[in-house]
N, C-alpha and C positions, 0 to 999 in steps of 0.2 A: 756478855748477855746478848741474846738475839731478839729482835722484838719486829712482830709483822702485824703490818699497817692496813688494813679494811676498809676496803670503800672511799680508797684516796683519790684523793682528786688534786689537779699541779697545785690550788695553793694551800691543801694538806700541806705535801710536802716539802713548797717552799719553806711555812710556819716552824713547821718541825723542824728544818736542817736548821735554819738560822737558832731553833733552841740549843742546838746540839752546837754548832760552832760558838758560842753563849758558851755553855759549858767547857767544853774543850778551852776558849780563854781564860773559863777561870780555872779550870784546871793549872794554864804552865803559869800565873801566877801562885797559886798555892797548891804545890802536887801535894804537901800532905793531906788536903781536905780536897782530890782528886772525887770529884761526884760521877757516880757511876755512868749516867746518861754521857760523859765525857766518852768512852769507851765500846757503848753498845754500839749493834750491829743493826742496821733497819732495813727489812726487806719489804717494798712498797706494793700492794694490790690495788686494782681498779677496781676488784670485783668487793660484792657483797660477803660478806660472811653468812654463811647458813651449812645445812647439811652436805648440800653437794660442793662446798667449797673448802670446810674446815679441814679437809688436804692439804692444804696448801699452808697452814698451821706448823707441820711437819718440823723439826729443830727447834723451833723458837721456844725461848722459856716465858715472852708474854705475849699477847697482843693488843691491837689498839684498836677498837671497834667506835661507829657513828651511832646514829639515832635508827636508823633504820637496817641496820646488823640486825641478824637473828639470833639471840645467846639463850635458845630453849633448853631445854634437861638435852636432849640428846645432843645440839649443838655441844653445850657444857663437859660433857659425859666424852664425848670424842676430843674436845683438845684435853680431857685430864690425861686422856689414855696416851697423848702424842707430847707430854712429858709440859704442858704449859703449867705455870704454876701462878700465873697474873695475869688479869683483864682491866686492860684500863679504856677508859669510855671516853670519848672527846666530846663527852657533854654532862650538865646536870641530870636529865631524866635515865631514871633506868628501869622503866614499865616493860622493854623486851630483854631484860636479863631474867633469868630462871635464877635467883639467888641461894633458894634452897636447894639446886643441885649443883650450885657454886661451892655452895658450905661444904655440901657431903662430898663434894673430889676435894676439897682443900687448896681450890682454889681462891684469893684473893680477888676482889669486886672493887674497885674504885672509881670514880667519876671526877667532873670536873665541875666543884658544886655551884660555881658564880664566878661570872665572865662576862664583865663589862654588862649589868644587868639594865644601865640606859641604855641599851644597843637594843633592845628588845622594845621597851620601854619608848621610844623617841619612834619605832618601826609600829609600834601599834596606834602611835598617835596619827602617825602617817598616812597612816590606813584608816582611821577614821575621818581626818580632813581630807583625803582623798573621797574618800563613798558622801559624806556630807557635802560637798563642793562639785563635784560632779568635775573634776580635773582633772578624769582619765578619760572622761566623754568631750570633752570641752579641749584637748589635745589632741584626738583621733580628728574631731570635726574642724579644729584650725587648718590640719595638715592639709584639708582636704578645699582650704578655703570659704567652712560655711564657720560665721562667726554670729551665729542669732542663738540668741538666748535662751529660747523656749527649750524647756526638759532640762533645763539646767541648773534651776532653783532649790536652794539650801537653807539652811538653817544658821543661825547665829549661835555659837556653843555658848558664850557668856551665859550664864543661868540654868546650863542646864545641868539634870542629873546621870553624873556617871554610875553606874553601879560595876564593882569591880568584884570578880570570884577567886578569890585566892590575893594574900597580900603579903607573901615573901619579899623579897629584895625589888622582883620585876614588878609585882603589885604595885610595892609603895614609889615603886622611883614616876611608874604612870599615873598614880595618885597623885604626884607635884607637879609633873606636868597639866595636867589637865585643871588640876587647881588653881594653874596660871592661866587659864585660860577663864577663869572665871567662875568654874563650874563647880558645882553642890556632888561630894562624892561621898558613897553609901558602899559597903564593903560586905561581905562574906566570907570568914574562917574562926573556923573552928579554935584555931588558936592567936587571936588577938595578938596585933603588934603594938609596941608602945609607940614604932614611928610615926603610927597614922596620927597620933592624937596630935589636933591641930591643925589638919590635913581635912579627915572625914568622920564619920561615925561608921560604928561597925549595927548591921541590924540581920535577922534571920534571911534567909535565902527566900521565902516565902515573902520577905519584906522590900526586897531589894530589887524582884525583878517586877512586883508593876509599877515600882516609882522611880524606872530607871528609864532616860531616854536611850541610854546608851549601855551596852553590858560587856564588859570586858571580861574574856577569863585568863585568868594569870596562874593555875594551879595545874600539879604533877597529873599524868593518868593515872588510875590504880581502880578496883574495884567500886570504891567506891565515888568516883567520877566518872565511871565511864561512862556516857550519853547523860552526864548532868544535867545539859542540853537538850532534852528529849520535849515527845506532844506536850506534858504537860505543863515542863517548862515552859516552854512558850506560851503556851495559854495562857501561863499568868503575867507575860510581859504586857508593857505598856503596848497598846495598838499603834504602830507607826516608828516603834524601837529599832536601834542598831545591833547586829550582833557582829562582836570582834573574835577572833580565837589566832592567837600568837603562839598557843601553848603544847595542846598535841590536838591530832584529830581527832581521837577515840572519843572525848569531850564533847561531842555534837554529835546527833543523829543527824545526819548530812538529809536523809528522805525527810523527816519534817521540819528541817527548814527548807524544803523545796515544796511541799504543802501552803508553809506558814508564807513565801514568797509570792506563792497564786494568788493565796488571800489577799493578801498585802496587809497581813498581820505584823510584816515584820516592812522596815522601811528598805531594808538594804543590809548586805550580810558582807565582813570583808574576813576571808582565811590566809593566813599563811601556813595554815597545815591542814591537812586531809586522813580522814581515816582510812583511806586505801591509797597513801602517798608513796608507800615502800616499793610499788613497783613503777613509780611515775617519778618523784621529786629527783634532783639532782643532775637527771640527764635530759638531754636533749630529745628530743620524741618528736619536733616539727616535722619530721617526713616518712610520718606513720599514721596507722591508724589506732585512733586511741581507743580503746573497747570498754573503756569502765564507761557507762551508760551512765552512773548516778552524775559522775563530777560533770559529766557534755552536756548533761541536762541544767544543771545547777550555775554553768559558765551561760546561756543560753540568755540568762537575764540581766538587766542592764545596769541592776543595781546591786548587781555582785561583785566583787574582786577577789582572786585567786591567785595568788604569788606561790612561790617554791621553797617553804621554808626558808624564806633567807631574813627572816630578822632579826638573828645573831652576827650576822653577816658582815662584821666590820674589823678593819686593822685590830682598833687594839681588843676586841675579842679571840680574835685566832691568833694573836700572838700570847695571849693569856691561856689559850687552851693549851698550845704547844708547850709554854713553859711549866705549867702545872703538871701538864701528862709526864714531863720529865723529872720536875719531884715528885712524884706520885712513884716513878723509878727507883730515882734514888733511895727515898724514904725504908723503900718494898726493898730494897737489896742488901744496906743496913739492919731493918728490923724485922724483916717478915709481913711487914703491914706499913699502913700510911694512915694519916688524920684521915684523909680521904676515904677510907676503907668502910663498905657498906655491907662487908661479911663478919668484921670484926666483930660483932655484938649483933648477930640476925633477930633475936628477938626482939632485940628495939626501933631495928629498923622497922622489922614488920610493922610493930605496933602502933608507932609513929605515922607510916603512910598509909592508917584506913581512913583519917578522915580528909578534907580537901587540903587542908595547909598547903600554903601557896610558895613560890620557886622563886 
């Protein structure tokens, strides 16, 4: 089996080979339950997956795409015709796979549904004590040897309210963090978890953002999230609120929180993801000229923070992606499908991700 790798970057690849030599030991201890990942063929890309690249797809019976791969109908439609017959995702979200023209080439869709979901969880908190503390302003100014206080004054979290949008694995595990921290947490989804109980209350979206000092969103994109985040949102947050977004970009209208930051409706905004991040996140760009206008404006303010996607970003997440991507192999060469598979049952998936339910 051949399988080519998208959008890889060295420690893709490191993650992956050490899966693969993983497998291969356990292979020569038990060749009769030889797992297929022991054997496969991995050919590595730097580039993106999209139209002008799905060439390079050519032989392989799957491939391995990121978050920011493009897998549209045509994408889709072009590796069925170059004989792939598997997409596996090196993440939970799959807002840019085209699934219904997954189904119709008889392609297989799998992801990587949960991957060290503190990893995400413990980087959003991060980012909150970081924008609250002012400890990315307060380290630029030490470098520089001014150590005076002024514009540096924060807030004591003990007491205050988190409001959290979406409470999947990465929700709740941020729910107990910040619960240790004192804090009164107010939640939003559609489909209620039983881990919060204990934790927070769950109340309407309409309830949560103006008695929320803080707003975390923890839930997948899809239709019906995309700019959840929007004018009106914001209008009903508390005046002087945080907003966090660890989750995707599409979830924030980036222009009115650059409105709501004039005002200073909002106290301070910290992303690790952007909605026009597919042509910026993951490479280096320091010795260019960046043209998207919204984010230069958006970075411009003091009480912003913008990282590159990296809140998944740890050992044992990308050693969990690597080893999952290869049962998701194995499982697919066995039976045609995997637990993991998001083609298996299309209807349900669809019907599952219209409302926010959280990741």
């Amino acid at each position: 089996m051949k399988l080519a790798v998208f959008s890889t970057k060295p420690y893709d690849k490191r993650y992956i080979e050490a899966a693969r030599d993983a497998a291969a030991a356990k292979a020569t201890e038990s060749p009769a339950n030889r797992p297929a990942s022991a054997d496969i063929e991995v050919v590595y890309h730097e580039f993106a997956l999209e139209e002008d690249t799905v060439a390079l797809a050519k032989g392989a019976d799957a491939i391995c795409a990121f978050v920011n791969d493009s897998l549209s109908a045509p994408v889709v439609e072009a590796l069925a015709r170059q004989g792939v017959k598997a997409i596996l995702l090196r993440c939970a979200g799959f807002n840019h796979v085209d699934l219904v023209a997954a189904e119709k080439a008889g392609i297989m869709v799998a992801n990587v549904p949960s991957y060290s979901p503190e990893a995400v969880a413990e980087f959003a908190v991060a980012l909150i004590q970081t924008l609250n503390r002012n400890t990315h302003r307060a380290y630029n100014r030490a470098r520089e040897g001014n150590f005076a206080l002024d514009g540096l004054l924060g807030r004591t979290l003990h007491g205050k309210t988190v409001g959290l949008i979406g409470t999947g694995k990465i929700g709740i595990a941020t729910a107990r963090i910040m619960k240790g921290f004192g804090c009164r947490i107010l939640a939003y989804d559609p489909y209620p978890s039983p881990a919060l109980e204990g934790i927070g209350e769950y109340k309407s979206l309409d309830e949560v953002l103006p008695e929320s000092d803080i707003v975390s969103l923890h839930c997948p994109l899809m239709d019906s999230t995309r700019q959840i985040i929007n004018e009106t949102a914001i209008a009903k947050m508390k005046p002087g609120a945080m907003l966090i977004n660890t989750s995707r970009g599409g979830l924030v209208d980036t222009r009115a929180v650059i409105r709501a930051l004039k005002t200073q409706h909002l106290s301070g905004v910290a992303l690790d993801v952007y909605e026009g991040e597919g042509a910026l996140f993951y490479d280096d760009h320091s010795g260019e000229i960046i043209h998207d206008d919204v984010l230069m404006r958006l970075m411009t303010f003091h009480n912003v923070i913008v990282t590159g996607h990296q809140a998944f970003f740890t050992q044992e997440a990308l050693r969990e992606i690597a080893d999952c991507t290869l049962r998701n192999i194995d499982e697919f060469v066995v039976t045609g499908t995997c637990k993991n598979s998001l083609t298996k049952d299309l209807k349900l998936v669809r019907r599952d991700s219209l409302p926010v339910r959280g990741v």
